[in-house]
C-alpha positions as CSV (number, residue, x, y, z in Angstrom):
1,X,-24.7,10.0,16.7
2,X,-23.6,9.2,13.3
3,X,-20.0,9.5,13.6
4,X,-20.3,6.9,16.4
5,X,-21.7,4.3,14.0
6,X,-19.7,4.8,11.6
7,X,-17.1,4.4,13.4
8,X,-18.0,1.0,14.7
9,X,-19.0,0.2,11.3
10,X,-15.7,0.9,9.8
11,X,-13.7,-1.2,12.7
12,X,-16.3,-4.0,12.3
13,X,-15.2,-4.0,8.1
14,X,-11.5,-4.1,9.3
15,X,-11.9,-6.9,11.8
16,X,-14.1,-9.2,9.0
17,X,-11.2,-8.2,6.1
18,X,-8.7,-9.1,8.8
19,X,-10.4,-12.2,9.6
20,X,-11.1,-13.3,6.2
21,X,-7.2,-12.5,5.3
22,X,-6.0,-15.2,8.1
23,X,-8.0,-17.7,6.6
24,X,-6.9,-17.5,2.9
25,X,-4.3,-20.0,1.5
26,X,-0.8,-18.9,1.1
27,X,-1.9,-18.6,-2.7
28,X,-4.8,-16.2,-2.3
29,X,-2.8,-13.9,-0.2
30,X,0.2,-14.1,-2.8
31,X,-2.6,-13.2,-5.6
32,X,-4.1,-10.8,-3.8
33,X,-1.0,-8.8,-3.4
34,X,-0.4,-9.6,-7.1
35,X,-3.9,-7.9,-7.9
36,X,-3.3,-4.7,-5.6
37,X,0.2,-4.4,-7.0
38,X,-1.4,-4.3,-10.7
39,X,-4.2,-1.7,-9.5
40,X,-1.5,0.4,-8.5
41,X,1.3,0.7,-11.3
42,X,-2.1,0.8,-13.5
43,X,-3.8,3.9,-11.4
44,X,-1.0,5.8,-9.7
45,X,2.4,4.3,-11.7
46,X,3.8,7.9,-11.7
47,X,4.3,8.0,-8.5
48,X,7.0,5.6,-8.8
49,X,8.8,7.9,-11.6
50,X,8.6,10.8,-9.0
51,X,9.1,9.3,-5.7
52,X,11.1,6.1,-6.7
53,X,14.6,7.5,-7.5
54,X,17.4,6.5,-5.3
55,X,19.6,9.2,-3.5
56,X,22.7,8.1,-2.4
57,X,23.6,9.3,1.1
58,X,26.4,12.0,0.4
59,X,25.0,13.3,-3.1
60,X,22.0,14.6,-2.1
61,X,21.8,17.6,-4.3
62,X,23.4,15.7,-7.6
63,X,27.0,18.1,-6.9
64,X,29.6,16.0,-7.4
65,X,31.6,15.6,-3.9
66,X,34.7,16.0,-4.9
């Protein structure tokens, strides 16, 4: 019985975050995204060191191709 409100509970948070994001200005939403981008580089920026370098498509291993 629970896990069937919770459930509802967590799709009624989405729908009011979703509802409350259509009606923000084009400002809030770009300062929002400003804020979650800071929370991220300032909590998990590591993950951009390990998972953020490019490969180009026929170097894959770093050999040299020729």
């Amino acid at each position: 019985m629970l896990r069937n409100k919770t459930g509802l509970l967590l799709a009624g948070l989405a729908a009011f975050g979703y509802y409350k994001y259509s009606k923000m200005t084009p400002e809030q939403k770009n300062s929002l995204i400003e804020k979650g981008k800071d929370l991220l580089n300032k909590n998990f920026g590591g993950l951009e060191n390990m998972f953020g370098k490019k490969v180009t498509p026929g170097n894959q291993n770093g050999s040299n191709p020729l």
